[in-house]
N, C-alpha and C positions, 0 to 999 in steps of 0.2 A: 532510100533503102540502106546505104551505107551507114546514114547517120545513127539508123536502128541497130546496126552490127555492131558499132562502137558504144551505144549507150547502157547495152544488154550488160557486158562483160563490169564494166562500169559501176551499174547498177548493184550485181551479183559482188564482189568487193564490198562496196558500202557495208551493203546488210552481213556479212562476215567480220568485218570490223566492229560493228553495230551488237549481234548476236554476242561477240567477246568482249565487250563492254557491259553489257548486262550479265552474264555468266559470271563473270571475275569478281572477285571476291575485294579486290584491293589492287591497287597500280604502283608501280613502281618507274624506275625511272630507262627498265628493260622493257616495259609492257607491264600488260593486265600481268596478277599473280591470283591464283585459283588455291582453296584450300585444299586440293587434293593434294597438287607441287606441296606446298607447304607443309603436308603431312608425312608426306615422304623425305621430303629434306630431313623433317625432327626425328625420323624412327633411321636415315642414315648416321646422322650426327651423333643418339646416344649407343649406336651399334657401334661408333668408331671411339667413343668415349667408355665403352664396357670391353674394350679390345688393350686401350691402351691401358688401364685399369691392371689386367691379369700383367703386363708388365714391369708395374711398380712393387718397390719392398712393402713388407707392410709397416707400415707407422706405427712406433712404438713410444708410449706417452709412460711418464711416471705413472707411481701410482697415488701416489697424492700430488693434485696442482692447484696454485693459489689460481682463483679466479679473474685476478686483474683487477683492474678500477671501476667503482657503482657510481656512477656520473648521475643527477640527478636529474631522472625525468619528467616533465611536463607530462601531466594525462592529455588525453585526447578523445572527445566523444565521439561513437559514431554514430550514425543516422537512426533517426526514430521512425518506427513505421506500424504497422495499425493492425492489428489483431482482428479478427472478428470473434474473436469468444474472451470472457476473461480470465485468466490467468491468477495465480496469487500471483501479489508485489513482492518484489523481492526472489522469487523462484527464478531457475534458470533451466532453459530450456535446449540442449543440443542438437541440429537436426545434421546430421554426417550426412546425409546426401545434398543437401545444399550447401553445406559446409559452412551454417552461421550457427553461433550461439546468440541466441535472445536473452533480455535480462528481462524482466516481464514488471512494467513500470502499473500504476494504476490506469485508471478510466481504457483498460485494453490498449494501453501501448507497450511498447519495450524497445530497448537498445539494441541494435543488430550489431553483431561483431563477425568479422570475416575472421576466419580457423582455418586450421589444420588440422587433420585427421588420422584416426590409425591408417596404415598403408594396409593394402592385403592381407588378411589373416591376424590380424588386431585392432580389426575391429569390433565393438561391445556396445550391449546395449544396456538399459537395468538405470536404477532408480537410487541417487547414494544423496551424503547432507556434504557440505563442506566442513572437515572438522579443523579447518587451521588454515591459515592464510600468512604468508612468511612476505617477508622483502630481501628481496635476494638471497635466493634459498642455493644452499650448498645441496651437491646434488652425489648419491653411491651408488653406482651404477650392478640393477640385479645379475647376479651369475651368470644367467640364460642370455643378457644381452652382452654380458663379457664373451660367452662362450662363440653367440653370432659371431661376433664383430673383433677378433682378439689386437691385444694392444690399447684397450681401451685406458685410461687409468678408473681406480676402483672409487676415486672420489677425488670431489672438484669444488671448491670454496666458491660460496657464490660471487659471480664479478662480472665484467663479459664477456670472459672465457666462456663460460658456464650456460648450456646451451639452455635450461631454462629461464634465463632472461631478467627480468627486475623482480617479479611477482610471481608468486605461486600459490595458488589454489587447492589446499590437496581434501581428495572424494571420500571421506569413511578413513576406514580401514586398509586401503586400498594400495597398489601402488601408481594407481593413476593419482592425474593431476591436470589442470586448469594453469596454465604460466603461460610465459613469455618469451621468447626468443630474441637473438642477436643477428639472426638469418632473415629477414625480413621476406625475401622470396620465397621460404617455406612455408609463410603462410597462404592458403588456399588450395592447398595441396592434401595429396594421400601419404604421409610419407613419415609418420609417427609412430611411435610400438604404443599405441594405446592411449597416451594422454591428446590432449588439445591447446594446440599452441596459439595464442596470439602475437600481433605488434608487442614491443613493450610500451608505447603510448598508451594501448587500449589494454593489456592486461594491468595498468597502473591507475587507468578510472575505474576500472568493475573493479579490484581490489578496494579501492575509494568507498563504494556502494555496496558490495557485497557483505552479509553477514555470515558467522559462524552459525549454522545449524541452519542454513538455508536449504532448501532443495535443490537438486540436481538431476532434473531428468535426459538420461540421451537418445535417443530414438532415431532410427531409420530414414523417418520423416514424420514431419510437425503436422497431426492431424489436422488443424488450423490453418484459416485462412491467412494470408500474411498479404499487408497491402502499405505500397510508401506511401500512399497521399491516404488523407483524412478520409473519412465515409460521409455520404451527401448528406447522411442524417446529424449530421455535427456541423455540418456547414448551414444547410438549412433550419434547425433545430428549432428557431425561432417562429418559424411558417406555424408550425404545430402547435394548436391551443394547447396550455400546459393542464396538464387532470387538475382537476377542482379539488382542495386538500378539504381533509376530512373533518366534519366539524368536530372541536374538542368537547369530549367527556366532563358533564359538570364535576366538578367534586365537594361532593357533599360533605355538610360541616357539621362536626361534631356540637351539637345542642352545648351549652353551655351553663352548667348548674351554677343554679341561682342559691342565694344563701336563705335562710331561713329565720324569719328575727323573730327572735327568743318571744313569748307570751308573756302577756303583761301577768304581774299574781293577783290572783284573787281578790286579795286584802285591799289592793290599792281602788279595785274599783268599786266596791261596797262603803257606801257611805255613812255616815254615823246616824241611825235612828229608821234606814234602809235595808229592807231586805237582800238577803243573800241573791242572785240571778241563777234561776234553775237551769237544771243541767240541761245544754241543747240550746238556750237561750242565746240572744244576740249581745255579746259583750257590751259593756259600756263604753262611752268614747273615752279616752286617755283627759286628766284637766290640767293644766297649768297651777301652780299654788297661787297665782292671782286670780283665777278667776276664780277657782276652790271659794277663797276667803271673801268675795266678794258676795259668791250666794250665800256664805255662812250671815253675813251683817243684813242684804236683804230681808231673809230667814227671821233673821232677832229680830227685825221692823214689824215684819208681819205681827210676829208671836204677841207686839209689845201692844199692836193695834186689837189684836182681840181679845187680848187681856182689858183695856181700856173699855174698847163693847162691852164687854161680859159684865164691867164692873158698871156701868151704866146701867145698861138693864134690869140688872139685879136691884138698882137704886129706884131705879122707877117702879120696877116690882114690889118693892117696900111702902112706896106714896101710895101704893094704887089699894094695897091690903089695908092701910089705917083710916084711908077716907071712908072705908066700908064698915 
C-alpha cells in the first residue's frame, strides 16, 4: 500500500513535465519557452523602446547627403516554385499579404522574392508597368514624408546611405517603387510608406531580368495556387500517351504550264504535185531533207519506168496494126 502512495505523487509529476514538453513551443536552457511568454516579452521590449524614443532629440540630417560607397553586388536568386495557372513571362506579381513578389517565368513557374511592405495605411493595390529601372537610384524625399518624420534630409545620392539600396524599380507615374535596401531585417516586414523593398542580392537579379514596360500587379493576395515542389503531372508526364499529332494538310501544287510549240506552216507540209490537206484534216508528219530527197529520186525511178512501158507498148501497138 505504501508503495502505491509513493508512486501516485510520482506518476502525477512525470505527466506535468511531459504535458510542458508538448505545449512549449522551444526550450531553452531555463526551461520550456511558450509563444505566449515570448509574445509578451516583444510587446514589453517595443513599449520600452517607444518610451525611450520620446526621450531623444530629434535627428537632424543635411539636406543634401552623399550616399556613401556602391560596393558591387553579386545577384542572388531565389527559390522557384510552381504556379498552378499560367501567368505572362516576364510580369510581376505582388501579393502583400504573404509578403512575396513573384517574377512569373515560363512553363508556370516564377521567382519568389521575400518583401517588404507598406506599413498600416499605405498600403495599395492596382495594376502599373515599370517605367525605368536605375542602379543606385538617388533618392527626394516627398513633403508629406518630411512632414511625418521632420529632420529628414530632402535628398540622398545613391550609395549605402541611401535607403533604397543598389536597384530601383520605379511603377508608372508613380511615387512608388520596387528597390533595395541596406536594412536587411526590414525585409519581410510591414514597415514601408508604399514601395516594396527587397535584399539587394535579389533586387540586383530581378533588375538583371526585368524589363521596362513590364507589368506590375499588386494585390491583397495571389488568386493562384503557389507550390515549391513540381506538380506530379511534370514528374510523371511521361506515364501519359502523348495526343497523336495531326495529320499535315496536303498542299496542293500549282499545275505547271506547259509551253506550246509553235505550228508547223502550211507550205512546208504540202508537197510538190500534192494537194493542199483540207481544213480539219490530220497534219502531215514533219520530213527530214533526206528523206524529202530520197522519195524525190525514188519518184524519178518510177516516172522513168513507165515512161519505158508506155514506150513499149505503144511499139508493140504499131507491129500489131501493120501485120493487119
Amino acid at each position: 500500500m505504501w508503495r502505491l502512495g509513493v508512486l501516485v505523487p510520482v506518476l502525477a509529476a512525470g505527466l506535468m513535465i511531459v504535458s510542458e514538453a508538448v505545449l512549449a513551443d522551444n526550450w531553452s536552457d531555463r526551461g520550456p519557452v511558450f509563444e505566449s511568454d515570448r509574445r509578451q516579452r516583444e510587446e514589453q521590449e517595443a513599449a520600452e523602446r517607444a518610451a525611450n524614443r520620446k526621450t531623444y532629440e530629434p535627428v537632424v540630417y543635411p539636406k543634401y547627403m552623399e550616399g556613401g560607397e556602391r560596393p558591387d553586388i553579386k545577384p542572388a536568386a531565389p527559390p522557384i516554385v510552381y504556379l498552378d495557372r499560367a501567368e505572362e513571362p516576364g510580369s510581376i506579381i505582388i501579393d502583400t499579404q504573404a509578403r512575396t513578389l513573384y517574377f512569373a517565368l515560363p512553363g508556370k513557374k516564377a521567382y519568389a522574392y521575400p518583401i517588404s511592405v507598406g506599413r498600416e495605411g499605405f498600403t495599395w493595390t492596382g495594376t502599373e508597368r515599370i517605367s525605368r529601372i536605375a542602379a543606385w537610384p538617388s533618392g527626394t524625399r516627398p513633403p508629406e514624408m518630411r512632414e511625418r518624420v521632420p529632420g529628414l534630409p530632402v535628398t540622398v545620392s545613391g550609395g549605402m546611405l541611401n535607403p533604397q539600396g543598389a536597384r530601383a524599380l520605379y511603377l508608372g507615374s508613380t511615387v512608388y517603387r520596387i528597390h533595395g535596401t541596406n536594412n536587411d531585417r526590414s525585409v519581410g516586414r510591414a514597415n514601408s510608406s508604399g514601395c516594396f523593398r527587397l535584399t539587394n542580392e535579389h533586387v540586383v537579379h530581378l533588375a538583371s531580368i526585368a524589363k521596362v514596360g513590364a507589368k506590375v500587379q499588386v494585390m491583397q493576395s495571389y488568386a493562384g495556387g503557389v507550390s515549391p515542389n513540381a506538380p506530379l503531372s511534370s514528374i510523371f508526364g511521361f506515364l501519359s500517351p502523348e495526343p497523336a499529332a495531326k495529320p499535315a494538310k496536303p498542299v496542293k501544287k500549282k499545275p505547271v504550264a506547259q509551253k506550246k510549240k509553235p505550228a508547223a506552216p502550211a507550205a512546208a507540209a504540202v508537197q510538190v504535185g500534192q494537194p493542199a490537206a483540207a481544213p480539219g484534216a490530220a497534219a502531215p508528219s514533219a520530213q527530214t531533207p533526206a528523206s524529202a530527197a530520197a522519195e524525190a529520186v525514188a519518184a524519178a525511178q518510177e516516172a522513168r519506168t513507165a515512161a519505158a512501158e508506155a514506150a513499149a507498148a505503144a511499139r508493140a501497138a504499131a507491129k500489131t496494126v501493120a501485120a493487119e
